[in-house]
N, C-alpha and C positions, 0 to 999 in steps of 0.2 A: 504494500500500500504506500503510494505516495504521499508527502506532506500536502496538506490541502492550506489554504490563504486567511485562514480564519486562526487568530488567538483569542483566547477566552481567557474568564476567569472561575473562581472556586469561591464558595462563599465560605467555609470555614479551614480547619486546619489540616482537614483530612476529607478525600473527594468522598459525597455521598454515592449511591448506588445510582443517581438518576446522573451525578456529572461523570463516573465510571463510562457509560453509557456516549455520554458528548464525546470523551474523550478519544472513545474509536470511531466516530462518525469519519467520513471518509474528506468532509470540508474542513473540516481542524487540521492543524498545522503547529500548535503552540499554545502555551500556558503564560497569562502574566500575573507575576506574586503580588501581592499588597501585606501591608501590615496585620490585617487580621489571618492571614493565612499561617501567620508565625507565632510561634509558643514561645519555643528555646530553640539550640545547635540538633540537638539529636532528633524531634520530630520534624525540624525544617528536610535533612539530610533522607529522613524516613520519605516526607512527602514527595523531593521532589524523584526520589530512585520507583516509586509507586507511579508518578507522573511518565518517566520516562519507558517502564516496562509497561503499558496501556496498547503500546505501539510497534511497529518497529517499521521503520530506521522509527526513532525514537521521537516525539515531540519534543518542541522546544521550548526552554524552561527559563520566563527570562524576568526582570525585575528592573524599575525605576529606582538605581542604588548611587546616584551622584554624590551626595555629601551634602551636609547643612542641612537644608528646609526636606531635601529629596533621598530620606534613606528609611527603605521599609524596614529594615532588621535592625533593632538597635542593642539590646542587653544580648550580651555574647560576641558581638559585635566591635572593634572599632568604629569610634565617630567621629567621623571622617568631616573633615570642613568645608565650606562649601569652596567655588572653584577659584569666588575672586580673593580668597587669603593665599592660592597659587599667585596669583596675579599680583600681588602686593609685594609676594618676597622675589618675585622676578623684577619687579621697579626699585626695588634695595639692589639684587644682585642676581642681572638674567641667567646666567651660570647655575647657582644656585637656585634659581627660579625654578630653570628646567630640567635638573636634578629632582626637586621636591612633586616635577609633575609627574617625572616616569616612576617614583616610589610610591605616590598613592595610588596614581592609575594600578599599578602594581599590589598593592596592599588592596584595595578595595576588589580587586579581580579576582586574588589566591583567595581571600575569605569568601567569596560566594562560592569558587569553583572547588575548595573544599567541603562544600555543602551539596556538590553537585549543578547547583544553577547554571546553564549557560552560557546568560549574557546579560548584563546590563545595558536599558539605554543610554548610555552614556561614552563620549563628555556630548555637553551641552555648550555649542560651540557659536550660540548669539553673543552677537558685541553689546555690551554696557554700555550703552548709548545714554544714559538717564531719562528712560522714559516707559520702560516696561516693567511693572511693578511684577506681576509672574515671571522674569527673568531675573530682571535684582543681579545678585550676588551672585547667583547659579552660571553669569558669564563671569569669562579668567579675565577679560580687559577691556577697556574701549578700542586697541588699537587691533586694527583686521592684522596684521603682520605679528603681533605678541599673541592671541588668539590664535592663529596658526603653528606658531613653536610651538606655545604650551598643550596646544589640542596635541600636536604627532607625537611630544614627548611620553605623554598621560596615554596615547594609544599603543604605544610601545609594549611602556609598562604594563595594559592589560595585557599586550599577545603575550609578554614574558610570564606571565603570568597562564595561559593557556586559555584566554577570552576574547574574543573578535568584539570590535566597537561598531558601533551606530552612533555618529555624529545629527544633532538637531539640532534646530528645527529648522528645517531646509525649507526654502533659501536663505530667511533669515527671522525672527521675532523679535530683536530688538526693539525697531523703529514703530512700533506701536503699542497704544495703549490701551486697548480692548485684553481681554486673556480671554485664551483661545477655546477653554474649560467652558465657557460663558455665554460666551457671544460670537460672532467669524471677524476679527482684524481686519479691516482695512489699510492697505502702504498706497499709496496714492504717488510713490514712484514709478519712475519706469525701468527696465532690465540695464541701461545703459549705468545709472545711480544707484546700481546693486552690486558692484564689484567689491564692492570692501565688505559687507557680508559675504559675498559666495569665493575670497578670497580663502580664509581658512579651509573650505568645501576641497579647493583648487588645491592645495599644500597636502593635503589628507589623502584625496583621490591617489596624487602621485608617489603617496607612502604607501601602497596597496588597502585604503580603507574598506572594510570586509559590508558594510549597512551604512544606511542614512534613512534616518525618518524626515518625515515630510510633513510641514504642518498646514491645518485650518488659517490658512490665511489667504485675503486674495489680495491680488495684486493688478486692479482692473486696467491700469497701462501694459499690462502683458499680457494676463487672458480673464476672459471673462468668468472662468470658471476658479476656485479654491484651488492654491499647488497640491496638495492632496487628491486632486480630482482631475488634475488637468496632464495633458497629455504634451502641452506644450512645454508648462514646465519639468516633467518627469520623462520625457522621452528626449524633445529639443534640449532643452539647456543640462538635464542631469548628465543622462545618456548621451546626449549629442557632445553639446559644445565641452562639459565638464569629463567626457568619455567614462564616467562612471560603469562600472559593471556590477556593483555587487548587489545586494541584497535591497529594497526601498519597502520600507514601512509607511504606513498612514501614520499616522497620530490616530488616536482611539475615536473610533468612528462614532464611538457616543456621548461625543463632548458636546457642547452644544456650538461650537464653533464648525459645527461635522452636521449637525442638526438644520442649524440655519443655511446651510449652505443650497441644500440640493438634496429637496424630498424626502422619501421613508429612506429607512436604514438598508434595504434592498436594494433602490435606485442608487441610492449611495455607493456603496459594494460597488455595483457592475459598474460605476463609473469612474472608481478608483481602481479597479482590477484591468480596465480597457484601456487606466490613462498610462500602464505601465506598473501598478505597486506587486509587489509577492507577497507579503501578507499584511493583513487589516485586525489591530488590534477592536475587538466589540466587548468593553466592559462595563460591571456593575451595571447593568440592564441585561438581566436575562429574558427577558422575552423578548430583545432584538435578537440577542443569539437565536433564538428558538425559530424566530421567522426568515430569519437568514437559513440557519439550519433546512428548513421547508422549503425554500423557494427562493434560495439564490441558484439555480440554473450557469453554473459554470463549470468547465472541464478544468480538472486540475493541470497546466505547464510544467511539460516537465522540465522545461529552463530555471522555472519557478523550485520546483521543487529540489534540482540538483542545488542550486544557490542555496538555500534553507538548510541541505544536509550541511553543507560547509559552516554555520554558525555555529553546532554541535562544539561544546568545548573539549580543549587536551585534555587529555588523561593528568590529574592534578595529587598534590600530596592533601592527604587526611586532615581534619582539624588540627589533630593533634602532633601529627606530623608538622602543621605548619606552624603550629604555634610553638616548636620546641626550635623554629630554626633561625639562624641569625641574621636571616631578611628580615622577618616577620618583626625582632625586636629593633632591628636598625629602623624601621619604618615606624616603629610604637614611638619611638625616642624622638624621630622629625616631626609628631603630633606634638607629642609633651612642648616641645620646643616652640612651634609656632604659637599654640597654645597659650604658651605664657609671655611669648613677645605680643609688643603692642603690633595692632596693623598699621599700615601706608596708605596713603593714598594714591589712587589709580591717578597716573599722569596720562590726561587726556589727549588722546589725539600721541602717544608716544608712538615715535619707529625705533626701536634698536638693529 
């Protein structure tokens, strides 16, 4: 059986008999964690090896684990800080900066794929523009050239760690103040005034970046349609001009930025699956799943699907394994540290 384009979610910490059921439908593709899905280390580890034997080639098992405001696991856990206290200690010392990105990308990678998780989406690669209060902090800098170091650094660190990255929210969400959870963002840009977001994109691609998610935003001087939906920007500018190949996610198709955009949860689907996406997260709404499930009407790709097996993570060391080895404490010690230094502030508009 193939991976099918649909990620779902689980309502408590262990799947009932009716999500067992989802889990083999032949449209699923993947599982996304949230915090109530987690107890402790040993039943996260139990659920998600129960998640990946449902299937085989395996579902994929992934979780929103960036640091700061965005970390579903937290007791057993490192806490991990958000992106722009990277960005702070690269405007003290980029050396150091980008040292500190490929250790957490790295730290934050081993401790899920010691639990077995696949993937995080993460990093979150919008520029700190001052003006998106849902991005905030969760961007490394204002400047698209420091955003681009620190994103390859911090994706390094995941692959060394044995986790493929998904850089967001493509093309970009800074430059708006709508959140995309909510309402659909409008940028009243046009594609020419979008280099310096899709700059980090550019940097990444040509480091072999393995995913990009895509978000509820439009962008009516480029297409009429949501980059989640649109074909011009996921096929023309990802695919095309950015030669992208790897994996594109929606952003969760039941946000209300996904809502507002174009129809039922159905029409939505077929028109993010037609503009180019592999798979479409649908959560905390189970009766979209269910009506997706019924009557999304699509053959699985198997371009799609070969892409998908590749997110599967390395073979990783044990918790306990990782927690006894001298990465794990080298990288404990660079929290303590930032921790207790004051932060900087982001110099605006820097190029190093």
């Amino acid at each position: 059986m193939s991976l099918g384009p649909l990620m779902i979610d689980l309502e408590g910490s262990a799947p009932s008999a009716e999500e067992r059921e989802l889990l083999r439908h032949p449209l699923v593709g993947g599982v996304l964690l949230f915090t109530r899905n987690y107890v402790e280390p040993g039943q996260l580890a139990a659920l998600v090896a129960e998640i990946h034997a449902a299937r085989s080639p395996a579902l994929i098992v992934a979780v929103d684990h960036e640091g700061g405001r965005v970390q579903r696991f937290r007791a057993g856990f490192s806490a991990l800080p958000p992106a722009r206290r990277i960005g702070h200690e690269f405007d003290a010392e980029p050396r150091a900066g980008l040292t500190l990105a490929r250790q957490l990308g790295w730290l934050m990678a081993a401790e899920l794929r010691a639990h077995g998780v696949d993937i995080s989406f993460a990093p979150c690669v919008d520029l700190d523009l001052g003006v998106s209060e849902v991005i905030g902090d969760r961007a490394f800098h204002t400047s698209p050239e420091a955003v681009g170091q620190l994103a390859v650094a911090y994706v390094h660190g995941m692959r060394d760690a044995g986790m493929a990255a998904t850089a967001k929210h493509f093309p970009g969400h800074g430059a708006v103040v709508a959140d995309s959870h909510l309402t659909l963002p409008v940028d009243r840009r046009g594609l020419a005034d979008l280099a310096g977001d899709l700059a980090p994109y550019r940097r990444l691609i040509a480091n072999g970046l393995p995913a990009v998610m895509v978000g509820h935003l439009l962008f009516p001087a480029v297409d009429p349609a949501p980059a989640s939906l649109s074909g011009r920007w996921i096929r023309d500018v990802l695919r095309g001009q950015l030669q992208f190949q790897g994996v594109v996610f929606a952003d969760d198709l039941s946000m209300g930025g996904a809502a507002a955009a174009y129809g039922d949860v159905v029409t939505r689907a077929r028109q993010a699956l037609a503009a180019g996406c592999d798979m479409l997260p649908v959560c905390n709404n189970r009766a979209s799943v269910t009506e997706l499930l019924d009557h999304l009407d699509v053959r699985v790709q198997p371009a799609s699907s070969l892409r998908l097996v590749r997110l599967h993570g390395r073979a990783a060391p044990g918790r306990a394994e990782l927690l006894a080895s001298a990465e794990w404490a080298s990288a404990g010690a660079a929290l303590t540290r930032i921790a207790a230094a004051p932060p900087l502030t982001l110099v605006a508009g820097r190029n190093p």
